[in-house]
C-alpha positions in Angstrom: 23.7 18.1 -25.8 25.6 19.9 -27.9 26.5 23.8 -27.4 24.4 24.9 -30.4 21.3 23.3 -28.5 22.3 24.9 -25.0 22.1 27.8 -27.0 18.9 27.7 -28.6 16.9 26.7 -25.9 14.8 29.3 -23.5 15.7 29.0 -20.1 12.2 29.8 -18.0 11.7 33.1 -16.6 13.4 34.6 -12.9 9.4 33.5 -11.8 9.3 30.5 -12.9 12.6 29.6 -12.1 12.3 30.3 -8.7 8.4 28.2 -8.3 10.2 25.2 -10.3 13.2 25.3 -7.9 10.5 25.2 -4.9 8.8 22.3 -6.5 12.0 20.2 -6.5 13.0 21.1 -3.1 9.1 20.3 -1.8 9.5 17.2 -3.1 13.0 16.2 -1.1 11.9 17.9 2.0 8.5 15.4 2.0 10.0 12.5 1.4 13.0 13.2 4.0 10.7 14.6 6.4 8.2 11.3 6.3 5.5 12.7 4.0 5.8 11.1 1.4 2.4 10.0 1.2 2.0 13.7 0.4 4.1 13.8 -2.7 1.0 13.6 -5.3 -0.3 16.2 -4.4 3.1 17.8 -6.5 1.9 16.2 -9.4 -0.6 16.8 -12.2 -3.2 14.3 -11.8 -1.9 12.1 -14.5 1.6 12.5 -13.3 4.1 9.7 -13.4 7.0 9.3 -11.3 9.7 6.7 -12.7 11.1 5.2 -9.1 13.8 3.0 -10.3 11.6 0.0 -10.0 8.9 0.8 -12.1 6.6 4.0 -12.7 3.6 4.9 -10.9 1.2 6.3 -13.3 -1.3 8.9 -11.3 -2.0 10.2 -8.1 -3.5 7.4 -6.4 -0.5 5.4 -7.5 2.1 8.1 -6.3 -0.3 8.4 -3.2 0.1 4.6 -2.1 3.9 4.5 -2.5 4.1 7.2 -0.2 2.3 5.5 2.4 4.3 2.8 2.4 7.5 4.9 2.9 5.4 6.7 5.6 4.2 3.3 7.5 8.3 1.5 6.7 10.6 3.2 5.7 13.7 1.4 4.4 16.2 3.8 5.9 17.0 5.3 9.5 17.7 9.0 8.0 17.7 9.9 4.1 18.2 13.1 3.3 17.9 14.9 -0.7 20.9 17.3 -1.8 19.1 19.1 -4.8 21.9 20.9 -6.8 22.5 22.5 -10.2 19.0 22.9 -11.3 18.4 23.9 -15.2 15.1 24.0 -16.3 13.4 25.3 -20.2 10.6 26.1 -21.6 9.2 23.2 -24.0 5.8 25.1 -24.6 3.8 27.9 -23.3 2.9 25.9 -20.1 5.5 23.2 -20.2 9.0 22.8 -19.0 12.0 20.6 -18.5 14.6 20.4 -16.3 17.5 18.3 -14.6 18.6 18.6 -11.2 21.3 16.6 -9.7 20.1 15.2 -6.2 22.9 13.5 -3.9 21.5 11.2 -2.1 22.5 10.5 1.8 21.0 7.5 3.5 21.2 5.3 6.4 20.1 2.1 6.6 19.3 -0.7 9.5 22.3 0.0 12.1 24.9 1.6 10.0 26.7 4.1 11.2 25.7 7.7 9.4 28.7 8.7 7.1 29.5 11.8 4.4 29.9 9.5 1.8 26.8 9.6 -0.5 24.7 6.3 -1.1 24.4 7.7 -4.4 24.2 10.7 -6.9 22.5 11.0 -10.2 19.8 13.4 -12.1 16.2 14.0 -11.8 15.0 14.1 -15.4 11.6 16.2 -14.8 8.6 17.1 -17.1 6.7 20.0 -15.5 3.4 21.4 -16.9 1.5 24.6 -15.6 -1.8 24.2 -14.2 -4.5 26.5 -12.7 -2.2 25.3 -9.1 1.0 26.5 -10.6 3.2 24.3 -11.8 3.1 20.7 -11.0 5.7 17.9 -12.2 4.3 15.7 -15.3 6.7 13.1 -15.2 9.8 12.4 -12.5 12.7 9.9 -14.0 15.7 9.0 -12.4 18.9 8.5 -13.7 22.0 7.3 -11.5 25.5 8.5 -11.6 27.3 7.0 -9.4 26.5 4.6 -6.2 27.9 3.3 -3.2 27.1 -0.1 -4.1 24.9 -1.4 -1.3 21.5 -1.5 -1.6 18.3 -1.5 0.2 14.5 -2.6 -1.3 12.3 0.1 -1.5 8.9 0.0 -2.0 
């Protein structure tokens, strides 16, 4: 992005700002707390969430992988560390942002440790419904990772 682009674009409003910063940090705080089955309902009801191994396209979709996170989760303790949110405007009831989230897991009998199992940015869509807003699209792109891995769901 260059400067002249940073410059033409229209942050979103104190308001806004504020309901999209909630959003992103509703949607960490249900998935660490084990509700992630509760996730969609963050979503418009076309929403599509990119999870690294494929999107899910909808609410039932989004619904379903949260249930399986809920019934077995991969990891002892995860937890989301939502930082440097920007979001603009990209129409009267649209927006777009980038958060980065560090990521801290634990996994089978591991011991729990500072170092992050990995950091990258949350590309998000957001569109403004009669609900307030609600996230369009979710895609994921990692920075940098600790190397081990676990299947998720």
């Amino acid at each position: 992005m260059t400067a002249t682009a940073i410059q033409t674009e229209q942050l979103v409003s104190d308001s806004d700002y504020i309901e999209l910063s909630r959003l992103v940090t509703e949607h960490a705080t249900r998935n660490d707390s084990g509700h992630a089955d509760t996730i969609y309902e963050l979503y418009a009801e076309n929403g599509e969430l990119d999870i690294g191994t494929g999107t899910l396209r909808g609410h039932a979709a989004i619904r379903e992988w949260g249930r399986k996170l809920v019934e077995s989760p991969p990891w002892r303790i995860i937890r989301h560390a939502a930082s440097n949110m920007r979001f603009v405007y990209d129409g009267p009831n649209e927006a777009v942002g980038i958060t980065i989230l560090t990521v801290f897991m634990v996994a089978g009998t591991n011991d729990a440790t500072t170092l992050p199992w990995n950091v990258g940015e949350d590309h998000d869509r957001f569109v403004r419904t009669a609900d307030g807003w609600r996230f369009a699209s979710r895609n994921w792109v990692n920075l940098f990772s600790r190397g081990d891995s676990i299947p998720l769901p």
